[in-house]
N, C-alpha and C positions, 0 to 999 in steps of 0.2 A: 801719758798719751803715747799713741801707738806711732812706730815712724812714719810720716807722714809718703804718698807716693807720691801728689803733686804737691809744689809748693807755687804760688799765685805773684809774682810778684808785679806791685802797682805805683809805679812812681806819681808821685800827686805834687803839683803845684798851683797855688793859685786857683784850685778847682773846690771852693766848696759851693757853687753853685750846680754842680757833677756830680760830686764825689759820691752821695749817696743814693743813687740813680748804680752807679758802676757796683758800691758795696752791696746795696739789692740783690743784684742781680749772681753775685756773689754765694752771697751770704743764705741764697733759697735754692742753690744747688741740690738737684735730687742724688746727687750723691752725697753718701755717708759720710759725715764731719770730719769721723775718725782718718779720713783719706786724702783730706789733702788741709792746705795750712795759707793762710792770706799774709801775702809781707806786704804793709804799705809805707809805704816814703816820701817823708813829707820833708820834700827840697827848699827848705828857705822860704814856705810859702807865707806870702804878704797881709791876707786874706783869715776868713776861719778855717780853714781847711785843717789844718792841726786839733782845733780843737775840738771839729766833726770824726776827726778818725780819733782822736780819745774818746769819743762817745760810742762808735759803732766797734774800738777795743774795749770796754766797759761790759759793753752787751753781749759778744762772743769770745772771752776773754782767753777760750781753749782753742780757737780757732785764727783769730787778727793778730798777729804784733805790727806794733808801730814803733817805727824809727824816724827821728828826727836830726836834722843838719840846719845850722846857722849858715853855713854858706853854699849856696846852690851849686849841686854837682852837676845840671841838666840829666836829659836822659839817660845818658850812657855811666855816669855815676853813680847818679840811685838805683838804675839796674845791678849796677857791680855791686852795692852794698846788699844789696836783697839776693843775691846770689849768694854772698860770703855766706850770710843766714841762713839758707836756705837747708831743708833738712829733707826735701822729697826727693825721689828718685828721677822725677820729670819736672823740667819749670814751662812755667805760663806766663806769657805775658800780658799782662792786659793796663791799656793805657785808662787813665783815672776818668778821661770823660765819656770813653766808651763803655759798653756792656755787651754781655752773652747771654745766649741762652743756658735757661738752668738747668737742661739736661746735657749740656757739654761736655763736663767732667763724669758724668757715669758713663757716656759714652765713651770719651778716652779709654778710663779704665775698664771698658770691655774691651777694646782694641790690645792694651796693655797685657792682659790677663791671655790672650791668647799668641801674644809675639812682643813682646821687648824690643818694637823699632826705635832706632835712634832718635826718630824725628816724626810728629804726626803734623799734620797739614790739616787746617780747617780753614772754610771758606765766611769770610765776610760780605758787608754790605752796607753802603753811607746811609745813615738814615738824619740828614741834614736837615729834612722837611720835619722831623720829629722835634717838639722845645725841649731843650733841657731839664724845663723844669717837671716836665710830664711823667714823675714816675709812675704813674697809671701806666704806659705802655705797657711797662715789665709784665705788669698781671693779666694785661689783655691779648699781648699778642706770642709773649713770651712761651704761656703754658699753650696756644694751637698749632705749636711747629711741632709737634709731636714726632716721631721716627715715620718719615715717609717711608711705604712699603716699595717704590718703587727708584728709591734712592741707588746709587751707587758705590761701594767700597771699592778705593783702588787702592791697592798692595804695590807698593813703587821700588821693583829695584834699585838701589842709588849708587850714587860712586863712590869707589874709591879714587886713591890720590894716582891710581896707575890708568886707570879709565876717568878722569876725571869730567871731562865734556863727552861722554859718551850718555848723558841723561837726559831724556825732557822731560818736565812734568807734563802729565795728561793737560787737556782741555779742560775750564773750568766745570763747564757745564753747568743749568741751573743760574745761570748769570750773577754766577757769585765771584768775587774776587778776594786775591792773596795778597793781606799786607804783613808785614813784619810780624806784628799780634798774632799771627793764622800761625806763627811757627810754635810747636813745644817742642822743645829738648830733651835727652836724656841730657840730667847735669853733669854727666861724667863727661860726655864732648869737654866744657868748660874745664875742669878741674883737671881732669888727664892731658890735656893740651895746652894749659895755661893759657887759654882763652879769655879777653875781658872785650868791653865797650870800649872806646875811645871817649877820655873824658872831656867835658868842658865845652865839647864842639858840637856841629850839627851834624844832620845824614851820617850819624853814629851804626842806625842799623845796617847802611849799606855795605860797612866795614864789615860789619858781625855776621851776617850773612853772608857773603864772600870769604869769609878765611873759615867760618867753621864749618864749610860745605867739605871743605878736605877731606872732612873725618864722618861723614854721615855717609853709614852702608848703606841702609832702606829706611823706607820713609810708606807713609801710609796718608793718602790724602781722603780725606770725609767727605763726600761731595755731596753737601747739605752746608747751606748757610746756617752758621752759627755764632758770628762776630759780628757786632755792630758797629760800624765805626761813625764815627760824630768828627767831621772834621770843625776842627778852628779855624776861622777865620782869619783870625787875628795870629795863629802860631807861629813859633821859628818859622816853620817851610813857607807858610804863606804869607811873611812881611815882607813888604818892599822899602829897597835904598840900603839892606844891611848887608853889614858886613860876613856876617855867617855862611851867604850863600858862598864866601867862596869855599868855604870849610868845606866843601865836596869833593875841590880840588887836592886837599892834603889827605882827605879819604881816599881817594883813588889812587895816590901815591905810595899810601901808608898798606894798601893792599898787594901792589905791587910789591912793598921790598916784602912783606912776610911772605908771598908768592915764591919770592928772591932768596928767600932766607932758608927755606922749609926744599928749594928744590922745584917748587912745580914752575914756575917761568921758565927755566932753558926746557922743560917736558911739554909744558902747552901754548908756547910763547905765539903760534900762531894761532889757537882759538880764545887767548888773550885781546887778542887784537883789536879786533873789531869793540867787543863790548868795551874795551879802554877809549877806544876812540866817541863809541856816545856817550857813554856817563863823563868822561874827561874836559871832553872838548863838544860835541853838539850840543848834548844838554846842559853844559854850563851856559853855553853862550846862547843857549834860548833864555834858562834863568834871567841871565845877566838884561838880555834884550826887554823883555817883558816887565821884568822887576827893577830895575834900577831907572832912574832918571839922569843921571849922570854918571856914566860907565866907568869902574876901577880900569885903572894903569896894569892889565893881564895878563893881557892876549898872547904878546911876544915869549913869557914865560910858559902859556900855554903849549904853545906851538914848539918850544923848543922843548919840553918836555914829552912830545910825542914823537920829537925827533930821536929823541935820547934813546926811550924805548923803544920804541917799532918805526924806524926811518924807513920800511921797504909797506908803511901801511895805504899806498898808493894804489899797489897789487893788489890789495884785497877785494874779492869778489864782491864785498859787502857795497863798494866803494859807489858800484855804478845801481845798487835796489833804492837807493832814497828819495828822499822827495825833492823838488825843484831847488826849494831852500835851503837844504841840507848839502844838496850838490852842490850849490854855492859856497858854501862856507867850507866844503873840503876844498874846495880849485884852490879856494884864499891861502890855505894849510899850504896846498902843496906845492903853492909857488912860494912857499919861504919865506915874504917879502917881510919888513918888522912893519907895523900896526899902531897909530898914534890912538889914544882915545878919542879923538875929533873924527879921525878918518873911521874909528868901528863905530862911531855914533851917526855917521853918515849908511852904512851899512845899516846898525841898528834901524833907520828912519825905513829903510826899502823894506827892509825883513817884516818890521810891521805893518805896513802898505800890504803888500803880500798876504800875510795871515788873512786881514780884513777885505783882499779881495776874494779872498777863496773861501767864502762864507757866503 
């Protein structure tokens, strides 16, 4: 076998009620076999899901390997295992209970074929209303998204570590959206930079996407939906009372010191700022408001951790564009004051009053 350009990787747990809906959609790619390669990973799954992906490696035996782990790595470890494996020039991600369209990857690799970007961008879209079990969809709706003539290629200068916030991505356009899955890589980012996932924890991709933008010059985004995402209900992000949710906050920590480590904090320490402050601290504490019934002992650690780093995050412009709610929970921050769990749970009671009156 020829070396492969893309290589697929599909972390699978728990999903054989998925799984072969996602390999489908795979495995009828109009591009040439010869070009790209399926790693799937099967994380300590409880289920048949192992013994689905031994079937659908049986059937494409030049194309599937499967890897198997008695103890669950979550996402960000069977990512890293499908990456050690991986032998294409570009990786893909695609989560087990999701699918794509099957002209995805010939499309890539016409992009590929004309510029070796670090990074291509493809646009998704929930299709929740869709059952699982329906892999009819794949063949009905999968082959009429055909290449719109009136679609848009955007060619995206991107940053370096010296202009690093000098980027936006375009507008989505098309009302498709970007989730973690919409990114492919050159795996040299990963390998050249000793780049991995965070193991064992949750909002692993927030990490991964944050540290390895460092190193992505251009980027090519496809503005043409071609991801389908199938959220779980039941998944990590969306259970409530757990403890993972706070894994966001060692995530955003954990970004900071390699920020810390590599040099770009004392270079963008003020267009740090702000985004530390809502992935850190608003968006955990809407998490936390929303999804918990009895709020972890946090807050004060919060807040002194935002002291630590950005003590002058008062000034920021950003400070005074948010919503009435979010105003509130900055004043809270910025008078210091330490926070019982009784007293954020009194908070928490208004925050949701609020939500449900502005509905």
């Amino acid at each position: 076998m020829n070396q492969p350009l893309i290589s697929v990787i599909v972390p699978c747990f728990n999903v054989e009620k998925q799984i072969d809906r996602c390999l489908k959609s795979l495995t009828e790619q109009t591009l040439d076999k010869s070009f790209y390669e399926i790693i799937a990973i099967n994380d300590a799954s409880e289920d048949k899901t192992f013994d689905k992906l031994v079937e659908w490696e049986k059937k494409f035996p030049s194309l599937i390997s499967v890897i198997t782990y008695d103890e669950n790595q979550r996402q960000g470890g069977a990512r890293n295992q499908g990456i050690a494996i991986a032998k294409g020039e570009y990786l893909a991600f695609v989560d087990s209970d999701d699918f794509v369209n099957i002209h995805l990857y010939q499309e890539v690799k016409n992009i590929i074929d004309k510029h070796r970007y670090d990074e291509i961008l493809i646009k998704g879209t929930n299709v929740n209303h869709i059952k699982s079990e329906d892999i009819s969809f794949i063949e009905k709706s999968m082959k009429t998204l055909e290449h719109s003539k009136t679609r848009q290629d955007l060619a995206v200068e991107h940053k370096r570590i010296e202009n690093f916030f000098d980027y936006h991505l375009p507008s989505y356009g098309n009302n498709g959206n970007l989730f973690f899955t919409s990114h492919i890589f050159k795996r040299a980012l990963f390998t050249d930079n000793d780049i991995a996932f965070p193991v064992k924890c949750a909002y692993e991709d927030n990490y991964l996407t944050k540290v390895i933008s460092l190193y992505i010059k251009d980027t090519y985004l496809i503005d043409e939906i071609f991801y389908f995402y199938c959220e779980n209900l039941s998944s990590t992000v969306n259970s409530n009372n757990a403890s993972h949710h706070l894994d966001r906050l060692d995530i955003e920590l954990a970004v900071l010191e390699y920020y810390k480590l590599v040099g770009a904090f004392s270079l963008f320490k003020k267009e740090l700022e702000w985004p530390f402050i809502e992935f850190f601290y608003l968006n955990t504490l809407y998490i936390l408001f929303t999804k918990f019934d009895k709020l972890p002992d946090i807050y004060n650690f919060m807040r002194d951790e935002v002291y630590k780093n950005f003590p002058d995050f008062a000034k920021n412009e950003n400070f005074n564009k948010v919503s009435k709610r979010q105003k509130l929970l900055l004043e809270l921050l910025k008078s210091k004051v330490d926070v019982t769990p009784e007293e954020l749970q009194k908070i928490q009671i208004a925050y949701l009053k609020s939500i449900i009156n502005s509905k």
